[in-house]
DRENDO-1510 file (C-alpha; in Angstrom, 1 decimal, always signed):
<recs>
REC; n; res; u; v; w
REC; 1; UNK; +0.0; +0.0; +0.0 .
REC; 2; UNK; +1.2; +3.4; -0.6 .
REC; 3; UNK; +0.5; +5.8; +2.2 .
REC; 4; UNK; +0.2; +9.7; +1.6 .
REC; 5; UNK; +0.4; +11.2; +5.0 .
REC; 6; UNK; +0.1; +15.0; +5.6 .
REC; 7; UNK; +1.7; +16.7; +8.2 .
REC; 8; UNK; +2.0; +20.3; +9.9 .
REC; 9; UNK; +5.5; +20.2; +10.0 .
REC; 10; UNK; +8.6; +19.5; +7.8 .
REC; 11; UNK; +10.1; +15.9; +9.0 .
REC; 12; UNK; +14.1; +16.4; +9.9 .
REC; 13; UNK; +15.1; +14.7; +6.7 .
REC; 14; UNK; +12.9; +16.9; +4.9 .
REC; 15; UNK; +14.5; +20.0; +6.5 .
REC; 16; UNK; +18.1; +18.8; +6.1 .
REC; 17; UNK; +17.3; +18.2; +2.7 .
REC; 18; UNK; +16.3; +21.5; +2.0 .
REC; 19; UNK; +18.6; +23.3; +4.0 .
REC; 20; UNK; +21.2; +21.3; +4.7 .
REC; 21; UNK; +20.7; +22.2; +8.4 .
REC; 22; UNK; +22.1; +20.3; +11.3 .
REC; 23; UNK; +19.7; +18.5; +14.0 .
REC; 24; UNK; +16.6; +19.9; +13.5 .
REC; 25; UNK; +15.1; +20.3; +17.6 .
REC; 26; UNK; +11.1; +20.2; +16.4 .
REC; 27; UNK; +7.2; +19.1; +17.3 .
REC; 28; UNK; +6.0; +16.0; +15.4 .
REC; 29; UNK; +7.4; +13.4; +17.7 .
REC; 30; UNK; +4.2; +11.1; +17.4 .
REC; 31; UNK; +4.7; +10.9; +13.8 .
REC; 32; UNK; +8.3; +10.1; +13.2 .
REC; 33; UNK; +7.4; +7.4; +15.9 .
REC; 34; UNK; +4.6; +5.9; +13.9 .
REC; 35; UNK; +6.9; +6.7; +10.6 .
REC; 36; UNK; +9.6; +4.6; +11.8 .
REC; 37; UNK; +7.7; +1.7; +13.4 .
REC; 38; UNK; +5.9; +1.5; +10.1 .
REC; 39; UNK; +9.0; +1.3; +8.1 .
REC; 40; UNK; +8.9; -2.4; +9.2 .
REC; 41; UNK; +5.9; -3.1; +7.4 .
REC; 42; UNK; +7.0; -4.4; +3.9 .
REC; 43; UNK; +4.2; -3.6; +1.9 .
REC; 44; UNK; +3.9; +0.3; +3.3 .
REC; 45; UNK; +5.1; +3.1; +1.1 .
REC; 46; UNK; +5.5; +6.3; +3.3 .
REC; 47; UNK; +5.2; +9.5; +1.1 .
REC; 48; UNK; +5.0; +12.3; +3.2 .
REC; 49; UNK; +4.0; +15.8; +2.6 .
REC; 50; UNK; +3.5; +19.4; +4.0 .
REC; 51; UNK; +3.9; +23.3; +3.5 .
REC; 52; UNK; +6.7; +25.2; +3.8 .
REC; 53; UNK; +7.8; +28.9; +3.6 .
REC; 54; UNK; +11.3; +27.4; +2.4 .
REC; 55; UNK; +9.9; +26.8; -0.9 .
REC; 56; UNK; +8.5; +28.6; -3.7 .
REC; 57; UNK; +6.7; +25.5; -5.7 .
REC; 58; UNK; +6.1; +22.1; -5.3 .
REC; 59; UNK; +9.0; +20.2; -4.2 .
REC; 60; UNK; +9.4; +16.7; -4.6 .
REC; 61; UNK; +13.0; +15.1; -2.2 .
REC; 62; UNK; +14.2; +11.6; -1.5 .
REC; 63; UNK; +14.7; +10.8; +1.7 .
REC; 64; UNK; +16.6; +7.3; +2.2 .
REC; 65; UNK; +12.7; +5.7; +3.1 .
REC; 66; UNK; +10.0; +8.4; +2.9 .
REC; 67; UNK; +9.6; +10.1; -0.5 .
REC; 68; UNK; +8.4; +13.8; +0.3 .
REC; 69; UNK; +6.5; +16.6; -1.1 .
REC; 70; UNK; +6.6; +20.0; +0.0 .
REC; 71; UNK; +4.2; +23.1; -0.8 .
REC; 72; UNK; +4.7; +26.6; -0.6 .
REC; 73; UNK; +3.3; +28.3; +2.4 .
REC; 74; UNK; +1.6; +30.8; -0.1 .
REC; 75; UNK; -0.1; +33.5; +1.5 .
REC; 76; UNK; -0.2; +31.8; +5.0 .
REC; 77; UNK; -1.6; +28.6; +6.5 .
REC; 78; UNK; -4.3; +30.2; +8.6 .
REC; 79; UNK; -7.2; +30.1; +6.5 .
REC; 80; UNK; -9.0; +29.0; +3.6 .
REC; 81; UNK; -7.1; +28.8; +0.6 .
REC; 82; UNK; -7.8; +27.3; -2.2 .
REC; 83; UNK; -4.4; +27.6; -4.0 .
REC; 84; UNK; -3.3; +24.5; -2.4 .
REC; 85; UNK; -6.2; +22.7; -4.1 .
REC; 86; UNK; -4.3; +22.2; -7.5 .
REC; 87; UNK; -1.1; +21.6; -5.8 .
REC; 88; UNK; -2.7; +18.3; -4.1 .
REC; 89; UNK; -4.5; +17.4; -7.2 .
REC; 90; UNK; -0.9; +17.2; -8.7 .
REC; 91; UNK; +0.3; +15.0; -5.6 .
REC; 92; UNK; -2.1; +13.0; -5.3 .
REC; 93; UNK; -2.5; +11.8; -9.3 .
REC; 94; UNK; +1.7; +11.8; -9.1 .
REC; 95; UNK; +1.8; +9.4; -5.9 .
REC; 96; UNK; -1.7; +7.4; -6.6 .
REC; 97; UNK; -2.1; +6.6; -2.9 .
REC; 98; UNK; -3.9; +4.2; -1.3 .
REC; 99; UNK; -5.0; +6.2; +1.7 .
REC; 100; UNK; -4.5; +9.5; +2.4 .
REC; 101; UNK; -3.6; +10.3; +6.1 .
REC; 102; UNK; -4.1; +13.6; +7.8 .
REC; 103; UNK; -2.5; +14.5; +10.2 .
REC; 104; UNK; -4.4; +17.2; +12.3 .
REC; 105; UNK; -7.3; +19.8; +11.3 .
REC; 106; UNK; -5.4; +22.4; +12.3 .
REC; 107; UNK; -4.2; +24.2; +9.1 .
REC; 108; UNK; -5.9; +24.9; +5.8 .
REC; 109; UNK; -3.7; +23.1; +3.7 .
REC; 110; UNK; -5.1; +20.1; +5.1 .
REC; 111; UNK; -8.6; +21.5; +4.5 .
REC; 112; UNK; -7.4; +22.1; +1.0 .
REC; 113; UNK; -6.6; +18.6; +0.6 .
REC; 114; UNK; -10.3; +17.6; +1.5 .
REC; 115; UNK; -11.2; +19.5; -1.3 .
REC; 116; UNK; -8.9; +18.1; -3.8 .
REC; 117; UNK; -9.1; +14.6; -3.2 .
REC; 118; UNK; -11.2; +11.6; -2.7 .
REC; 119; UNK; -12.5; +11.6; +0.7 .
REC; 120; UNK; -13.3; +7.8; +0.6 .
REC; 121; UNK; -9.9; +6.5; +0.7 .
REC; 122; UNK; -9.0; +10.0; +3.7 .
REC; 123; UNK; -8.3; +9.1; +7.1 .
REC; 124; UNK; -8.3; +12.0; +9.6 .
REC; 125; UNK; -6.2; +11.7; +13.0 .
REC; 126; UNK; -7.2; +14.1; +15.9 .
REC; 127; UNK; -4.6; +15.8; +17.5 .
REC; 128; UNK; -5.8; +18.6; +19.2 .
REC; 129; UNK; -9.0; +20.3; +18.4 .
REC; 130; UNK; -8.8; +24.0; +17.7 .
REC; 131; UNK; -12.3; +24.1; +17.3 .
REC; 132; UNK; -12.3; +23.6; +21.7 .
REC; 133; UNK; -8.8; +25.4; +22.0 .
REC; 134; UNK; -10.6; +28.9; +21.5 .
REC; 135; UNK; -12.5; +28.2; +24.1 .
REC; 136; UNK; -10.0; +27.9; +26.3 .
REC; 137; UNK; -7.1; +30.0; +24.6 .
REC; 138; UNK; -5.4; +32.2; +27.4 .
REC; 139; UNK; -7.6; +30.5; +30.2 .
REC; 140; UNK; -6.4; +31.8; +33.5 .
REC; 141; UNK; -5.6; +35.2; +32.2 .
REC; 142; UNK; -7.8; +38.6; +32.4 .
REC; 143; UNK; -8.4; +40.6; +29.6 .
REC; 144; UNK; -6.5; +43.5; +31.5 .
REC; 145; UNK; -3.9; +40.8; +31.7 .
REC; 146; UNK; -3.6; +41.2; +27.9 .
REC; 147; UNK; -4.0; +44.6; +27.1 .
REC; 148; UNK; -1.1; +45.9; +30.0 .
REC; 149; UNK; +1.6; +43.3; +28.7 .
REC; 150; UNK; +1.7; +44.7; +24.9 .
REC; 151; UNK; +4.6; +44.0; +22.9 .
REC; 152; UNK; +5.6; +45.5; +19.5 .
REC; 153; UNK; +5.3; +41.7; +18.2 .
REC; 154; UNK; +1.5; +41.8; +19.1 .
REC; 155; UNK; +0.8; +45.3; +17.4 .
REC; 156; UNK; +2.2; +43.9; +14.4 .
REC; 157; UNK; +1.0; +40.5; +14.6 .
REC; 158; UNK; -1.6; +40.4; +17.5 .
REC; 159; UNK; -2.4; +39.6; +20.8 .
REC; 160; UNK; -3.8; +36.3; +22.3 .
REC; 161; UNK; -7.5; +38.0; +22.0 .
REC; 162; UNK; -6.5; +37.9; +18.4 .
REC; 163; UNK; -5.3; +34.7; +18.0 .
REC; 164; UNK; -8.1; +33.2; +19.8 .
REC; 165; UNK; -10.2; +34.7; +17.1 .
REC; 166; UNK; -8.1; +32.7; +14.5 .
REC; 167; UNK; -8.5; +29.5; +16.7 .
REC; 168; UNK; -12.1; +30.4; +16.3 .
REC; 169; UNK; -11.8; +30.8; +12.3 .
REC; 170; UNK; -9.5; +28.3; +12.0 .
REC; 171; UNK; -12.2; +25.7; +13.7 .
REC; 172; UNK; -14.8; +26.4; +11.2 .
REC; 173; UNK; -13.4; +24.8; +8.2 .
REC; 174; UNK; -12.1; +22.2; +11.0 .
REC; 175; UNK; -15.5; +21.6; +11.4 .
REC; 176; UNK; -16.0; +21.1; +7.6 .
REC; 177; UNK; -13.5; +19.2; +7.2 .
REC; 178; UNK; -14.5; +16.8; +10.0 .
REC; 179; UNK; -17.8; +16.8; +8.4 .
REC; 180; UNK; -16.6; +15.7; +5.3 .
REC; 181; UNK; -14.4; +13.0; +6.4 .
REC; 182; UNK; -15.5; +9.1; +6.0 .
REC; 183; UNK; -12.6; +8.0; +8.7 .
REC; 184; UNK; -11.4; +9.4; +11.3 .
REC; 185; UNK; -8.6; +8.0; +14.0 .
REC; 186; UNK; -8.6; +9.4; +17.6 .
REC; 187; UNK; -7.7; +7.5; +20.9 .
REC; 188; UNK; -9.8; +9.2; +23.8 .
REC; 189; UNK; -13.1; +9.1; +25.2 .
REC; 190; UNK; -13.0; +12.9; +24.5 .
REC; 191; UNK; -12.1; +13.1; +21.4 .
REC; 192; UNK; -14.8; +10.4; +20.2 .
REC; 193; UNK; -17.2; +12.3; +21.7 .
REC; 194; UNK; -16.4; +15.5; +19.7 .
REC; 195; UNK; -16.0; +13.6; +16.7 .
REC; 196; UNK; -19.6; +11.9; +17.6 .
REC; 197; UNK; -21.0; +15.5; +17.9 .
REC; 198; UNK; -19.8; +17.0; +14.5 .
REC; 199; UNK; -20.3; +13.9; +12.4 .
REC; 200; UNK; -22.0; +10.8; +14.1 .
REC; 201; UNK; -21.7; +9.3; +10.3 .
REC; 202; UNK; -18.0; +9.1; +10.2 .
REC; 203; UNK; -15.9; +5.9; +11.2 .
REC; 204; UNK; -13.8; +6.2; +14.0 .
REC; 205; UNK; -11.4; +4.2; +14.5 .
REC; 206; UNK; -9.4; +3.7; +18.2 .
REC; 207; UNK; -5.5; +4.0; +17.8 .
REC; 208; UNK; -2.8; +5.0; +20.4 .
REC; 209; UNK; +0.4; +6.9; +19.4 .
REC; 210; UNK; +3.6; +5.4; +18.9 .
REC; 211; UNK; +6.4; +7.6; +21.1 .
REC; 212; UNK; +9.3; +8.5; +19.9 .
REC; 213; UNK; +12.3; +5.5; +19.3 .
REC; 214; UNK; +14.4; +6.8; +22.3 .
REC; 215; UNK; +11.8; +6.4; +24.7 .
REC; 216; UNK; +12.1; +2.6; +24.3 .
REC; 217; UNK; +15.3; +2.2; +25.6 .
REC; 218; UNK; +14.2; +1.0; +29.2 .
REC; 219; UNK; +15.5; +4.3; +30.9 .
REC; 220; UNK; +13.6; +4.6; +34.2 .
REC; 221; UNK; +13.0; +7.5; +36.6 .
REC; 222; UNK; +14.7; +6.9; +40.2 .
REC; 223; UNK; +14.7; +9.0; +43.0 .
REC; 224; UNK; +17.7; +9.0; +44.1 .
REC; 225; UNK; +18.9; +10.1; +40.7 .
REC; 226; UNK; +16.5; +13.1; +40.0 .
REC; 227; UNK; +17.5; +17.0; +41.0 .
REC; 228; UNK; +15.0; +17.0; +44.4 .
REC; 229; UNK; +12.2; +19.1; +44.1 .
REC; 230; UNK; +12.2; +20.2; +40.9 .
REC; 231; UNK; +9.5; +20.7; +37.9 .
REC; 232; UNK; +9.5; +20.1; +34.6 .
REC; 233; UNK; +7.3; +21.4; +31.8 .
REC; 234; UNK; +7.6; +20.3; +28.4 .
REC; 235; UNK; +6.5; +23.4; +26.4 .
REC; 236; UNK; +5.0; +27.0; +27.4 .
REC; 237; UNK; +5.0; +28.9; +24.3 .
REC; 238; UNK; +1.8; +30.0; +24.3 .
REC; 239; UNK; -1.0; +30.3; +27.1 .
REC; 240; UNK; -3.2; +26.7; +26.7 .
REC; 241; UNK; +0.0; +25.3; +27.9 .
REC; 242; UNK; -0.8; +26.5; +31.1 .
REC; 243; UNK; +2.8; +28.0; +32.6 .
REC; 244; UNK; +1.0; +30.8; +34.4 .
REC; 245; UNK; -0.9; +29.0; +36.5 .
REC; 246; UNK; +2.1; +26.6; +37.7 .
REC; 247; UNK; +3.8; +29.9; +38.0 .
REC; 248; UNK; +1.2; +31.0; +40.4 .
REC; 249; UNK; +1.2; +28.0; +42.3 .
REC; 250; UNK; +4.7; +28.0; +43.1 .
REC; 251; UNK; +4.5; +30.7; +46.1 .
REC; 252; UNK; +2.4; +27.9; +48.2 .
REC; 253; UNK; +5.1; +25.4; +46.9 .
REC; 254; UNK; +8.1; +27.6; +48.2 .
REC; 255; UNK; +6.7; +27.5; +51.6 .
REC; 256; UNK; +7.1; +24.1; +52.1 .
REC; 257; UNK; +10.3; +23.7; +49.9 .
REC; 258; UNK; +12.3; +26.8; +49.5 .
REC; 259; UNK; +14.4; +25.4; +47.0 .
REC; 260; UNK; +12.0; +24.8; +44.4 .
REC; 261; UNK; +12.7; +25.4; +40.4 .
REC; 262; UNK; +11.0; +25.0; +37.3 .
REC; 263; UNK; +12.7; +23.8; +34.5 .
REC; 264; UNK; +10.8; +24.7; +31.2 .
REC; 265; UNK; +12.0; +23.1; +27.3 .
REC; 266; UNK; +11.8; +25.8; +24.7 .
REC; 267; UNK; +12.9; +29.1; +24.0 .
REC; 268; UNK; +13.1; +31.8; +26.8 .
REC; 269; UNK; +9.8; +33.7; +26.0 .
REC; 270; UNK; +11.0; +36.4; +28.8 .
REC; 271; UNK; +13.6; +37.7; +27.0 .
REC; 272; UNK; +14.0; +40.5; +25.5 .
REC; 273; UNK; +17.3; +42.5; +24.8 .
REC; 274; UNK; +18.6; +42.0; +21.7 .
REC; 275; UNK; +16.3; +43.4; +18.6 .
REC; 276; UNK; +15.7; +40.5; +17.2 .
REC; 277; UNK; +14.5; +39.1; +20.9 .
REC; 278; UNK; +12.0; +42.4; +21.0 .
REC; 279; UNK; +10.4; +41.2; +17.4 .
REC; 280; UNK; +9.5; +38.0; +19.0 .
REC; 281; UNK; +8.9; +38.9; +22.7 .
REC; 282; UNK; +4.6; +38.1; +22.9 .
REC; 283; UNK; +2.7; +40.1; +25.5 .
REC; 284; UNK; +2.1; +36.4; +26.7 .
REC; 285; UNK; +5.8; +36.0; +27.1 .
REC; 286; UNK; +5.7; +40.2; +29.1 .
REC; 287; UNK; +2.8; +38.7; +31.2 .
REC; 288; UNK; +5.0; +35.8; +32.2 .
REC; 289; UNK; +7.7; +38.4; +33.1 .
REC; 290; UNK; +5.7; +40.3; +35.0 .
REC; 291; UNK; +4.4; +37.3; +37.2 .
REC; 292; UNK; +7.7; +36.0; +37.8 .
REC; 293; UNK; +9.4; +39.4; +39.1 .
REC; 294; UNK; +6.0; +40.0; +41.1 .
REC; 295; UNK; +5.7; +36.7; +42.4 .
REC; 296; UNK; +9.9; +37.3; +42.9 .
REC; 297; UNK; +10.7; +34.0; +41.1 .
REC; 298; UNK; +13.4; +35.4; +39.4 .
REC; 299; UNK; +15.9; +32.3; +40.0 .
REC; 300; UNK; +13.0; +29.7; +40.2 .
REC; 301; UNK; +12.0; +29.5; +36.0 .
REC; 302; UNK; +14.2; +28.6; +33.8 .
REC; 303; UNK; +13.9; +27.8; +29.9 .
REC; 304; UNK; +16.2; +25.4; +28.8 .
REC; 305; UNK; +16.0; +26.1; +25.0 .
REC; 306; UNK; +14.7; +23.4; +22.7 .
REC; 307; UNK; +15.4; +19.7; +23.4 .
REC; 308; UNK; +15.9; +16.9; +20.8 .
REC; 309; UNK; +14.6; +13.7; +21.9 .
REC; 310; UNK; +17.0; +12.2; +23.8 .
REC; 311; UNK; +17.5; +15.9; +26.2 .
REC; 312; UNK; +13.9; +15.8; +26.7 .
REC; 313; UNK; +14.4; +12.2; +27.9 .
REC; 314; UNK; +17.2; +12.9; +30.1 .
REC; 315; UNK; +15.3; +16.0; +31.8 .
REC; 316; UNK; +12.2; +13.7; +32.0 .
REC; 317; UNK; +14.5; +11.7; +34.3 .
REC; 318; UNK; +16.5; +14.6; +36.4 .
REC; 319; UNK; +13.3; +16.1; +37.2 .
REC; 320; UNK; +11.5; +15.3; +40.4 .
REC; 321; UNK; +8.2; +15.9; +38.9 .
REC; 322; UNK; +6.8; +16.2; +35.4 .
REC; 323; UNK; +3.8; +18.9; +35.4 .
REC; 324; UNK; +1.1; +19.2; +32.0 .
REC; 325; UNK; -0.9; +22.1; +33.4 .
REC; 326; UNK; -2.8; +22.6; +30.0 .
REC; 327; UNK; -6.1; +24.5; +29.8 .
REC; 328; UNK; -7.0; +22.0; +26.8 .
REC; 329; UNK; -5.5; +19.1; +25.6 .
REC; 330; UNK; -6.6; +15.5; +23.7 .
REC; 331; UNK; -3.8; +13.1; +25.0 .
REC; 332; UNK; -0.4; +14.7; +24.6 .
REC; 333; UNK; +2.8; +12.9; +24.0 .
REC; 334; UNK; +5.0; +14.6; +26.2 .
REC; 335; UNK; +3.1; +12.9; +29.6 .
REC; 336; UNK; +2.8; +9.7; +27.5 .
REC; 337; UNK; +6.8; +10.0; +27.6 .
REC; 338; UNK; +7.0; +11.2; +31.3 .
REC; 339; UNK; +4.9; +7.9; +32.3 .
REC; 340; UNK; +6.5; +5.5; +29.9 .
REC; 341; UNK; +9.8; +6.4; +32.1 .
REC; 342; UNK; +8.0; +6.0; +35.4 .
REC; 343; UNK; +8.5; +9.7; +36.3 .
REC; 344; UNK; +5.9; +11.0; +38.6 .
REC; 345; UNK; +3.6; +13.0; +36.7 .
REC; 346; UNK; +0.5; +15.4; +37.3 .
REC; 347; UNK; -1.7; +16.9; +35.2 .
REC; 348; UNK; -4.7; +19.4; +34.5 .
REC; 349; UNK; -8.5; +17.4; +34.3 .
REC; 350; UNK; -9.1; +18.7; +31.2 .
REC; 351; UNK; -9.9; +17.1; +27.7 .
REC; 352; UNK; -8.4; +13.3; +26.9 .
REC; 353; UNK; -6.0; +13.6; +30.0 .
REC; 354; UNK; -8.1; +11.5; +32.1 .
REC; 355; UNK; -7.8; +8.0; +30.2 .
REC; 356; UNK; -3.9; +8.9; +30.2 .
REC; 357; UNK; -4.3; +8.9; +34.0 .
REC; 358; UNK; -6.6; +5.8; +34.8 .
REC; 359; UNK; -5.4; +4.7; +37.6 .
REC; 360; UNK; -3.9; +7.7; +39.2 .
REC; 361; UNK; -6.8; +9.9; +39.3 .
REC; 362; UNK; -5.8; +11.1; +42.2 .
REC; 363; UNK; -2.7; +13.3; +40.2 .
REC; 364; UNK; -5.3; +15.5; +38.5 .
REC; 365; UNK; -6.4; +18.8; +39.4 .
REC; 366; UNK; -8.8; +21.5; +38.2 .
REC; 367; UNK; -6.9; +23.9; +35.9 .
REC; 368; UNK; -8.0; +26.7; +37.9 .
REC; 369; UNK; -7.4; +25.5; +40.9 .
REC; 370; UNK; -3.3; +26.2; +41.8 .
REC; 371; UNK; -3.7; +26.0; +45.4 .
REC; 372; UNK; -4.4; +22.2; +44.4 .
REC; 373; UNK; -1.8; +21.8; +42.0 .
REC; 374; UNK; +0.7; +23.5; +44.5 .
REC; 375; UNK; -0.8; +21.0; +47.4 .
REC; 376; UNK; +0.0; +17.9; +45.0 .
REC; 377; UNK; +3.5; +19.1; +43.6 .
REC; 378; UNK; +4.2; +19.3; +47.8 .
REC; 379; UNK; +2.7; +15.9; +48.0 .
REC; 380; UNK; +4.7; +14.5; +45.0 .
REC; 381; UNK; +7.7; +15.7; +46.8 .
REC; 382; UNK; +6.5; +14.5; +50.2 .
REC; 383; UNK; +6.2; +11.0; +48.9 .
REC; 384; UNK; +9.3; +10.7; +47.6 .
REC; 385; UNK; +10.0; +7.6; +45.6 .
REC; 386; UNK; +6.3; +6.3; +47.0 .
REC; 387; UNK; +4.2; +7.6; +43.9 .
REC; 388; UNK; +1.8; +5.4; +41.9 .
REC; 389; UNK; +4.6; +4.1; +38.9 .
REC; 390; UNK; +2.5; +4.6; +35.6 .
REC; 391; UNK; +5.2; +2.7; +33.6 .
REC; 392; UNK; +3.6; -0.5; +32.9 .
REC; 393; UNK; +0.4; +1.2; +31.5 .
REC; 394; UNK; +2.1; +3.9; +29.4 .
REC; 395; UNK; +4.1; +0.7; +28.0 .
REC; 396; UNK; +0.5; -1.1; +27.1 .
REC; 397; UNK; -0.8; +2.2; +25.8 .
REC; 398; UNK; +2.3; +2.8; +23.7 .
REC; 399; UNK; +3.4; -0.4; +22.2 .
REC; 400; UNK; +4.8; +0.3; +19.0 .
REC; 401; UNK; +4.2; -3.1; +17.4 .
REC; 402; UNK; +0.6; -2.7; +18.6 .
REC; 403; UNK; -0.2; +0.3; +17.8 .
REC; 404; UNK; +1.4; -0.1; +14.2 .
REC; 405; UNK; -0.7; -3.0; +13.9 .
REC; 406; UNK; -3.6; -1.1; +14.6 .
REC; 407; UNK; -2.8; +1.6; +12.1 .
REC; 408; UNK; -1.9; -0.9; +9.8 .
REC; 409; UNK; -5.2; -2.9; +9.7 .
REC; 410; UNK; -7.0; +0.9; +9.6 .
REC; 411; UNK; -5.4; +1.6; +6.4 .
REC; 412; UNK; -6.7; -1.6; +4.8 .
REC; 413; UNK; -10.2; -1.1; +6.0 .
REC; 414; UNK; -9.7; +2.5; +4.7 .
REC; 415; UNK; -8.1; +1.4; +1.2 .
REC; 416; UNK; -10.8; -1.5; +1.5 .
REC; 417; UNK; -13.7; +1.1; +1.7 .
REC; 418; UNK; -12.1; +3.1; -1.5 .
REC; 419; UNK; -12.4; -0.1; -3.6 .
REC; 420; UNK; -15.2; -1.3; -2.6 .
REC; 421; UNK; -17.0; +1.7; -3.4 .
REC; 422; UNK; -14.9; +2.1; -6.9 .
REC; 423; UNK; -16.6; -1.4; -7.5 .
REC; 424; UNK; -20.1; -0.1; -7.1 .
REC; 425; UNK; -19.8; +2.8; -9.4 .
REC; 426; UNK; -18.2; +0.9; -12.1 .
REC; 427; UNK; -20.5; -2.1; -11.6 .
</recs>
């Protein structure tokens, strides 16, 4: 079977391809999992493609197992636009695939590719919904919060009341496309039921997500081992990730354990001296700043710049606890990857996160409620090596063979489903 998957973000190969760039430190880890465990299927031809700004047409590169294709950002992936229709008509009558897999419903070039191809032989995976992130967008944050923290990056480009209006935009023709869409594949109670609600007609189809490969290597979390009493978060670059609010916590924490960091992967969204700091510095990123030096947690935060996978693993395992304090999420990887290396873990009781946590239900808190969180980090630390060890059920919930399985036998019922129906119209 040839597989067409497409992505919201160029695969490292891809990039060093086209740039000749070192390691590229980037998102996507789910797929490059599932990529590489489906490598070892021998009838499965991976073709992947996406948009880029790094082209100016359609690109077609080898890769030494994936073949890929990659579109021109055009005039910006935020909305409809239908100049990616004819670009995917050419893909898809170039590769003749099987099954088309989507990867998200978050951009319009996958919207685009709704429009251009077959939707019978279209599978759709559910990452995150932006249709519910708007809801939630700076959660936790006043509008005054907003409007006193302007930077010259959001009179240019906008504030977060701005981009929750493109989350809200943006989950219209998500909407469409979900209504349009024969398959879909998601793997929580939550997002089934959203599914359910927008198109009760569609198949859905249960799959877990492969983790990346170096989060196989039996590594395990010990206590004696880890940097006592500190926090790690995986990402904060924008506010449904939730950093304020762990931020805000962390005076309760300090009571009880003065020596308390917070370690965060990413870039430091506080900074701003240099000019080309300034142009990126978000009024998200000034509201941050401003709750630190009020809250005086000036040497409690600190961003440790991106991580490839193996860093992220290794902080995974120096940190005392791992924190995803989201305002929305479906199931994200990064506490799949905290629990699959036994590292005690809490989490906001929002969205998918509950199935991620059966069985330690009694890690979750209300998003809103940091007097809880900052009662359970102390807890967490309290316990010491005596925490409920998630390892054995992120392994189940993870397996690669598994889960590649499972996506496997989805793409013949899906490439089943295109020819049976090819054989009624031509019968």
């Amino acid at each position: 079977m040839k597989i067409l998957w497409i992505t919201n973000i160029l695969f490292p190969e891809a990039e060093q391809l086209l740039a000749g760039n070192g390691e590229l430190k980037s998102s996507g880890g789910w797929m490059l999992g599932a990529a590489d465990a489906l490598h070892h299927k021998e009838d499965i031809k991976l073709i992947v493609a996406c948009v880029s700004n790094r082209v100016s047409t359609l690109t077609k590169l080898e890769g030494k197992k994936i073949t890929y294709y990659v579109l021109p950002m055009g005039k910006g992936n935020q909305k409809v636009n239908l100049a990616y229709v004819p670009l995917w008509k050419n893909v898809e009558q170039e590769v003749q695939p099987d099954v088309i897999h989507i990867h998200g419903t978050e951009f319009s070039h996958a919207h685009a590719c709704m429009k251009a191809c077959n939707c019978q032989h279209i599978v759709i995976s559910i990452q995150g919904l932006t249709s519910v992130c708007y809801y939630y967008y700076y959660y936790g944050m006043a509008q005054w919060d907003v409007y006193k923290n302007l930077t010259l990056r959001d009179l240019i480009k906008g504030t977060v009341i701005h981009e929750q209006k493109q989350f809200k935009k943006r989950g219209e023709y998500e909407k469409e496309m979900l209504r349009m869409a024969k398959h879909i594949i998601g793997r929580t109670s939550w997002d089934r039921a959203r599914v359910w609600a927008i198109n009760p007609d569609a198949q859905y189809y249960f799959c877990n997500e492969i983790l990346r490969p170096e989060f196989y290597d039996g590594s395990s979390w010990n206590y004696a081992h880890c940097n006592k009493h500190s926090i790690f978060l995986s990402q904060a670059h924008y506010p449904i990730k939730g950093l304020h609010q762990v931020i805000k916590a962390m005076p309760f924490i300090l009571w009880h354990y003065p020596d308390t960091i917070i370690r965060i992967a990413g870039r430091n969204i506080t900074c701003c001296e240099t000019f080309s700091q300034r142009i990126r510095f978000s009024g998200y990123g000034s509201y941050i700043k401003r709750l630190i030096n009020k809250l005086n947690l000036q040497n409690k935060v600190f961003f440790i710049g991106n991580l490839n996978a193996e860093e992220m693993k290794q902080e995974y395992l120096r940190s005392n606890v791992f924190i995803c304090p989201s305002s929305i999420e479906n199931s994200p990887n990064s506490l799949g990857e905290a629990q699959i290396l036994g590292v005690p873990c809490l989490a906001s009781y929002v969205g998918g996160i509950a199935d991620m946590m059966r069985g330690n239900e009694n890690n979750l808190y209300r998003f809103e409620e940091v007097e809880v969180l900052a009662e359970k980090v102390c807890n967490v630390f309290a316990a010491e090596e005596k925490q409920i060890d998630m390892k054995a059920i992120a392994a189940e919930r993870h397996d690669r063979k598994a889960n590649s399985d499972t996506l496997y036998n989805i793409y013949k019922q899906v490439a089943g489903s295109q020819c049976l129906l090819s054989f009624l119209l031509h019968s």
